[in-house]
C-alpha positions, -999 to +999 in steps of 0.1 A: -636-629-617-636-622-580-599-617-564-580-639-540-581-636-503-565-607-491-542-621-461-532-598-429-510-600-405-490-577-378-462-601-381-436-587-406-414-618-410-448-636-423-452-606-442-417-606-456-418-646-460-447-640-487-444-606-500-405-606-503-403-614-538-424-596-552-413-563-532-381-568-547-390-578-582-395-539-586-376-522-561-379-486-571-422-485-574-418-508-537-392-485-518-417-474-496-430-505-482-396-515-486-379-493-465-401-490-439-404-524-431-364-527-433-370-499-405-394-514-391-371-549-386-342-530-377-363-505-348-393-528-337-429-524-340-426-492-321-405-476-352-432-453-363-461-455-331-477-468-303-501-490-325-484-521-344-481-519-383-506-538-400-494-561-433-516-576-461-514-596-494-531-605-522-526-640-541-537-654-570-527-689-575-498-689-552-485-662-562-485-628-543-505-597-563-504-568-546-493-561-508-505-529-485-490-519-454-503-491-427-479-483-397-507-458-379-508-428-376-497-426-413-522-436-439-520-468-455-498-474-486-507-497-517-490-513-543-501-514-580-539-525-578-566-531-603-599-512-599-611-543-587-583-549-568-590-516-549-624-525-545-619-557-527-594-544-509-618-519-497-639-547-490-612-562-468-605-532-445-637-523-438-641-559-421-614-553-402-628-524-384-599-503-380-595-468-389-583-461-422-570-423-423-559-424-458-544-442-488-509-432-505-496-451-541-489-446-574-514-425-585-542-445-602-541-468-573-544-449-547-575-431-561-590-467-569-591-469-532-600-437-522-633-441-544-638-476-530-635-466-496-654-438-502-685-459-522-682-484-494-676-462-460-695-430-470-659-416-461-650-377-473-619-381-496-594-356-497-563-352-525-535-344-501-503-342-524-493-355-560-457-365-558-437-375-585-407-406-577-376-401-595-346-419-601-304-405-602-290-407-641-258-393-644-250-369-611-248-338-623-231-310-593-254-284-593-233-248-602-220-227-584-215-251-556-218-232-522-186-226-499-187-255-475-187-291-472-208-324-466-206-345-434-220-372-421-242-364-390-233-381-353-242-386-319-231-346-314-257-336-336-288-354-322-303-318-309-298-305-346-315-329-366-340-337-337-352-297-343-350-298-383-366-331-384-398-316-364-394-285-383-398-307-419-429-329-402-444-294-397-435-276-429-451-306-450-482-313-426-473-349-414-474-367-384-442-374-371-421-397-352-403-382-320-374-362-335-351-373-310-359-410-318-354-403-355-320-386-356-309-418-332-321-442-361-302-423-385-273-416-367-269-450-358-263-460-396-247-428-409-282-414-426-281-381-421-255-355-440-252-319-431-238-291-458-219-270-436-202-241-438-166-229-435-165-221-400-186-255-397-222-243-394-249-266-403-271-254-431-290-278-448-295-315-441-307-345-464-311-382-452-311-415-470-329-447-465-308-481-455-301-499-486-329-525-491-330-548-526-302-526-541-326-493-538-319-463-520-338-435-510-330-396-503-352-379-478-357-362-460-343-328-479-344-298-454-333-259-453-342-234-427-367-212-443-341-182-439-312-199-454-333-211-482-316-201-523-281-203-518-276-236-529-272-258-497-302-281-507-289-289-541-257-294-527-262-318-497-282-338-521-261-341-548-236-352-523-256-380-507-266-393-538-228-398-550-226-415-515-253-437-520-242-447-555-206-448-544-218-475-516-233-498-542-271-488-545-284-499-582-311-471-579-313-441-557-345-425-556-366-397-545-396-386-536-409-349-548-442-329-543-457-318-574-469-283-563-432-274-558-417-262-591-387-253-574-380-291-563-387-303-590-361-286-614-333-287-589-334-324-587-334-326-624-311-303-628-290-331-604-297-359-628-326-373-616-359-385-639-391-394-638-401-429-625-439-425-622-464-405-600-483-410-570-506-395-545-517-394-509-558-390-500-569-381-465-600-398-456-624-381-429-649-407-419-687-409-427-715-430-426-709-462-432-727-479-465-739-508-450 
């Protein structure tokens, strides 16, 4: 049977009106698309680029399906689809006409559409990452907690998490939003923490997300490279978590790459498990099929 009309729009209260629900209805597989458009209403169109973030759905008698979202540069990001889902969905962007520089989701969906868009664009597909999402149990301090303490970032620290937010953008290989423009955002709501030590030198940073249906989310995570192994990563995050669960979050969530072992354990060493696993494709374009 052939899908329902995928709808777009660039207007994110339409978006929101009809897509609200069921974002919510599962929180923790949505908090992307849910916390970027919760920056995206708090910041403006502007939040992530020049270019205006783009917003569709899919319904099936009245009821909304699936959702995808791009705010460009970034690739676009999917909710749960069908393989035929994907497919019509491929069908849907390529009648658009805009540039489609890659697809991120759980993982079954997002390589649905990278073969789609590949079968229908004659696009070269690249796997980028394989994360896994994971969710806080019981918060476990990591041992031997470093000599130190958290605290919350402000307007005195703009330079600081300007620098080590370009220096994360780099170290992972994604585009990034103008660092001073995204330690204002954070500052501005208290969502950046430094661990610091003693004599009050920063050494490790970790962000949250706003809180958005009751779900938060930790990133980014960052450590110099040379200060990197002495427990300041662990630590910062273990504290943000407690602070994100202490403010009333149901779910606090993070995002890991799966080629990083050492990420991996230290979170579950900090009481976080395994919600599912997703993955980001590049797509370099190619002759179009038709």
């Amino acid at each position: 049977m052939r899908p329902d009309h995928w709808y777009r729009t660039e207007d994110l209260d339409r978006f929101l009106d009809r897509a609200g629900d069921f974002l919510r209805s599962r929180p923790a597989q949505h908090t992307v698309v849910l916390s970027v458009t919760e920056a995206v209403r708090r910041r403006g169109p502007g939040a992530y680029g020049d270019e205006p973030p783009v917003y569709g759905t899919l319904e099936r008698d009245g009821a909304v399906r699936a959702a995808y979202f791009q705010t460009p540069p970034y690739q676009l990001q999917v909710t749960a689809l069908t393989t035929e889902e994907a497919d019509s969905l491929a069908v849907h962007l390529a009648g658009l006409g805009r540039p489609v520089p890659g697809v991120g989701g759980d993982g079954e969906s997002a390589a649905a559409v990278a073969t789609a868009w590949q079968a229908r664009t004659g696009a070269t597909v690249t796997l980028r990452q394989r994360q896994r999402l994971y969710r806080l149990g019981t918060l476990t301090v990591p041992e031997p907690v470093p000599a130190g303490r958290a605290r919350i970032a402000t307007a005195s620290d703009r330079a600081q998490l300007a620098k080590w937010y370009d220096e994360f953008t780099q170290a992972i290989g994604e585009p990034g939003i103008d660092g001073n423009a995204w330690a204002d955002a954070r500052i501005a709501y208290g969502g950046a923490t430094f661990w610091e030590t003693s004599d009050g030198t920063p050494v490790a940073m970790a962000g949250v997300t706003p809180q958005v249906a009751g779900q938060v989310r930790v990133a980014p995570v960052y450590t110099p490279a040379e200060l990197r192994g002495r427990g300041y990563a662990g630590a910062v995050t273990a504290e943000v978590s407690r602070a994100a669960r202490d403010a009333g979050a149901d779910e606090v969530l993070l995002f890991t790459d799966l080629a990083n072992p050492t990420s991996n354990a230290l979170y579950q060493r900090i009481g976080y498990r395994p919600v599912g696993d997703f993955a980001v494709y590049d797509f370099a374009a190619g002759d179009s099929a038709e």
